[in-house]
N, C-alpha and C positions, 0 to 999 in steps of 0.2 A: 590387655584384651584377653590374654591366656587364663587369667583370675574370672572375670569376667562370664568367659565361656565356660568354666569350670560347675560355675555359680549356677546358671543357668541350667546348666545340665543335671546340679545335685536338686534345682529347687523342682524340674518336672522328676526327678525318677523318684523326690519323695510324695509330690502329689498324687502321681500313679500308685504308690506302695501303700500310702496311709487316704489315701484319699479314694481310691477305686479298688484295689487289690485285697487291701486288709479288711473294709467291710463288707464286698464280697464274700468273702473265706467267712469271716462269721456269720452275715446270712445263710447263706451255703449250710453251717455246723448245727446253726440255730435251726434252720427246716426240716434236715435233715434228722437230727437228733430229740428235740422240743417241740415238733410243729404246732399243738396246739396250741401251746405257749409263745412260739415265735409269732401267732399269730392276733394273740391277744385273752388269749381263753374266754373268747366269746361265748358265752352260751346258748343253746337255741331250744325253740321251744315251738313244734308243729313246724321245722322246716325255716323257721323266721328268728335271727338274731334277736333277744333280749335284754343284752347284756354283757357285762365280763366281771368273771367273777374274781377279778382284781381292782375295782374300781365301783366305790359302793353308788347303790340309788337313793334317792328318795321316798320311802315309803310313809304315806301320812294315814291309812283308814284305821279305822276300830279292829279293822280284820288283818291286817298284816302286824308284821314286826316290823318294830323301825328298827333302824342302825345309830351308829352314833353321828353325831349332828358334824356339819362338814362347815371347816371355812374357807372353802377352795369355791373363789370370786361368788355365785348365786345358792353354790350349794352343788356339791360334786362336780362341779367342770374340771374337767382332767383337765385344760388348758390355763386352767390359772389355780393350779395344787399349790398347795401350801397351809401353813398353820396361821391362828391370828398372834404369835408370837407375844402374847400376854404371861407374864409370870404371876406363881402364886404369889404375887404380895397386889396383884394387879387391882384396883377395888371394881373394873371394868371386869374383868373377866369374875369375879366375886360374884358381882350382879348375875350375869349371866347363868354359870351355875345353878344360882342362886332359882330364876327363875324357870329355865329347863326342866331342876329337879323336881319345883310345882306342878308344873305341867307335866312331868311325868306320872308323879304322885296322882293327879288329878285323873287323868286318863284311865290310868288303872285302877282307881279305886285302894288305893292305901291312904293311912291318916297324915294328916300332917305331921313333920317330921320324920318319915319313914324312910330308913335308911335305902338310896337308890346308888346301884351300882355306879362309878365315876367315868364308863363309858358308854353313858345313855346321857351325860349332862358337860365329856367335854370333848371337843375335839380334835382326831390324830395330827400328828405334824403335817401328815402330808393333807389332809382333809380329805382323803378318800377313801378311808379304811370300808372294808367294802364289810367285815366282819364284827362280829359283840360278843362279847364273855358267854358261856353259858351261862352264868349268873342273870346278866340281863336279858336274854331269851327266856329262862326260868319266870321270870319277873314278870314277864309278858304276856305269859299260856292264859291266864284267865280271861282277860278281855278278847284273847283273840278267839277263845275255842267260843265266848256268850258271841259275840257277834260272829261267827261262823258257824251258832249252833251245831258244832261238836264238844265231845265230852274232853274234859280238862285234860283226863287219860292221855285219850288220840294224840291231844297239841302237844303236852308231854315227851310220851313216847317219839314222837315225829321230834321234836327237837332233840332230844337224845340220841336219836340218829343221824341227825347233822352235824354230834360235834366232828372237830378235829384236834388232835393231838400237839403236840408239840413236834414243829420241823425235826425232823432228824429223830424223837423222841426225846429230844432235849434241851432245843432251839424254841424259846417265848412260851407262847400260854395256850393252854388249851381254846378252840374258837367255834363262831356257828356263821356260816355264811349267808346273810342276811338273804341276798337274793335267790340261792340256794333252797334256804328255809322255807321263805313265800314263794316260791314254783311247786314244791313237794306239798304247799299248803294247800295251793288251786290245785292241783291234782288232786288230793285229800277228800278236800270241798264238792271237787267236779267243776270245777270251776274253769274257763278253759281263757 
């Protein structure tokens, strides 16, 4: 009985410690210290949530930039993140590729065979990369600045202001934050 009670005693004071106590304290460190991030780094835009710019969207017009394509359940559901776990020898994920990089080519107006950046045609592990190379924002300034009728310049310039560096200065790849990018674009635009 003395075991028993012991048990008993050890199983509530570690549900208290690890189960109410200890994520409290990191809420707590997280608000306190991160808030906009413990909160989701929502972005807003006129007072009204638009987004988070850790978790990409869907952008399809002439006039935006897209991101790179997601296999997370419909397409960006943060509730079912994940990659389509296809290897390169996949002839499935080949296809794909295969057919993305046309449609990207197509869209923009490059010839066929045109070398397109590889995250405009595969998708992150998690399928939510909310972010694209400069390269592939580069890729993009033409058709967005003809159907936004601004000058190549502007789209340019405007994207060379959204890159970001590498974490830390030495943590991954230089990046442009897709939703980011297309907020600073409707502003650009006038676009509201």
């Amino acid at each position: 009985m003395k075991t028993l009670k012991t048990a008993v005693l050890l199983l509530l004071f570690m549900t208290i410690l690890t189960g109410v106590a200890y994520p409290l304290a990191v809420t707590g460190l997280a608000q306190g210290l991160f808030p906009r991030q413990a909160d989701g780094s929502i972005i807003y835009r006129d007072g009204r949530p638009v987004g988070s710019s850790l978790i990409g969207q869907k952008f399809s017009g002439p006039g935006y930039f897209h991101g790179r394509p997601s296999a997370a359940g419909h397409g960006y559901d943060a509730t079912a993140s994940g990659g389509s776990n296809l290897g390169p020898t996949s002839k499935t994920l080949i296809k794909h590729v295969a057919r993305r990089a046309a449609l990207v080519r197509k869209e923009n107006g490059l010839p066929p065979g045109a070398p397109v950046p590889s995250d405009l045609v595969t998708s992150s592990a998690s399928g939510l990369d909310p972010d694209i190379s400069p390269a592939a924002a580069f890729l993009q300034v033409p058709r967005v600045a003809k159907a936004r009728h601004l000058s190549e310049d502007q789209v340019r310039t405007l994207v060379q202001n959204h890159i970001k560096g590498p974490e830390l200065g030495f943590m991954g790849n230089p990046r442009v934050n897709v939703l980011r990018l297309n907020l600073a674009l409707d502003k650009l635009a006038g676009k509201s």
